[in-house]
C-alpha positions in Angstrom: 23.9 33.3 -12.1 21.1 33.6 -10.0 20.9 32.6 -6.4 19.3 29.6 -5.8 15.6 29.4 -4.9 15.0 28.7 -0.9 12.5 26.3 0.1 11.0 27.5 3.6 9.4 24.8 4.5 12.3 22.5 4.0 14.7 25.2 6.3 11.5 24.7 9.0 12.2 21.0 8.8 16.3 21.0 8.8 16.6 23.9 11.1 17.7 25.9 8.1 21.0 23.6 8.1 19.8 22.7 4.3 21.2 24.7 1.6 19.7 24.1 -2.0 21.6 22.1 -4.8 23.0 23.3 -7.6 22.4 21.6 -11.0 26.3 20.6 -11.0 26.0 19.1 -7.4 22.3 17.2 -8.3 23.9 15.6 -11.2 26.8 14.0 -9.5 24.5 12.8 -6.8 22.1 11.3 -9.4 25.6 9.4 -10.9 26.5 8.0 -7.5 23.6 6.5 -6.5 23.3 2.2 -7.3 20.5 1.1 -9.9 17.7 -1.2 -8.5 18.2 -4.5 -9.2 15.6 -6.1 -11.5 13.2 -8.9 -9.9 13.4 -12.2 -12.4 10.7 -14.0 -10.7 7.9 -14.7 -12.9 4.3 -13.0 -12.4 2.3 -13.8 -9.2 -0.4 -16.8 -10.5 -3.5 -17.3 -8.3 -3.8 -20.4 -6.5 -6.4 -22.9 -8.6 -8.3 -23.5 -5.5 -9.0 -19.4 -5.7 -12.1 -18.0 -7.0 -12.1 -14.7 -7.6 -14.5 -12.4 -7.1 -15.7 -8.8 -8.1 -17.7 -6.6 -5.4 -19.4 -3.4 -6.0 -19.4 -1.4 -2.6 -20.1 2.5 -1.9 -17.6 4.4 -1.9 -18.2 5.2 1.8 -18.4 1.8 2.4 -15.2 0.9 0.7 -13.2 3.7 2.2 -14.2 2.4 5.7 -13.2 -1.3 5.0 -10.1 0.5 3.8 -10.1 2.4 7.3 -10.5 -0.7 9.1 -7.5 -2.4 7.7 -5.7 0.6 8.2 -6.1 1.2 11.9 -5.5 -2.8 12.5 -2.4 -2.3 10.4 -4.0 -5.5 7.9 -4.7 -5.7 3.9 -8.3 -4.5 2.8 -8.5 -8.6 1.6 -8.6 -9.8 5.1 -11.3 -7.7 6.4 -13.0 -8.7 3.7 -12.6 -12.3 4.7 -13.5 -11.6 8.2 -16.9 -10.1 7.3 -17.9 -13.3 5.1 -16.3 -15.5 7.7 -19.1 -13.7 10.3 -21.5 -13.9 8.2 -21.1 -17.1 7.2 -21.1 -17.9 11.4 -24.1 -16.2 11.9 -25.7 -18.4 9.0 -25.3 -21.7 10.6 -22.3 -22.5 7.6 -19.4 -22.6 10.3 -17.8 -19.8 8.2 -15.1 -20.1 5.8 -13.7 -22.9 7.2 -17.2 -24.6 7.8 -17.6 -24.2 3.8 -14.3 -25.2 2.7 -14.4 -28.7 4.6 -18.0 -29.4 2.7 
């Protein structure tokens, strides 16, 4: 039997305390390890006061919402919401809450 491959850039990470698994060894970790339990909650439904709505950005532009909600460590969705609540403001609607209450 052959030796087992090495994996250098795993040894740089471990400090070359890892040695590779054998196919014997990998099975009877697979074996041990506890199956995921199954969610039985039914499919998310969208609220009925919820419109939904489909926007076609630039691809730059998207990836910098996506940024933005990144950095701020928020969903892509509430930046969203924050631009149309500002622009909303700066329309004399009182933003999304302004509209809402109408």
């Amino acid at each position: 039997m052959a030796p087992p491959k090495r994996n250098s850039a795993l040894e740089a990470l471990t400090g070359g305390a890892h040695k590779a698994a054998t196919p014997a060894s990998s099975v009877q970790a697979e074996a041990t390890l506890p199956e995921p339990e199954k969610a039985s909650a039914p499919p998310h439904k969208p609220a009925k006061d919820i419109a939904k709505v489909m926007l076609y950005l630039h691809p730059k532009v998207a990836r910098k919402f996506k940024e933005i909600a990144f950095t701020e460590d928020r969903k892509a969705h509430d930046v969203y919401l924050d631009a149309l609540d500002a622009y909303l403001t700066q329309q004399g609607h009182g933003g999304l809450e302004g509209v809402k209450k109408r």
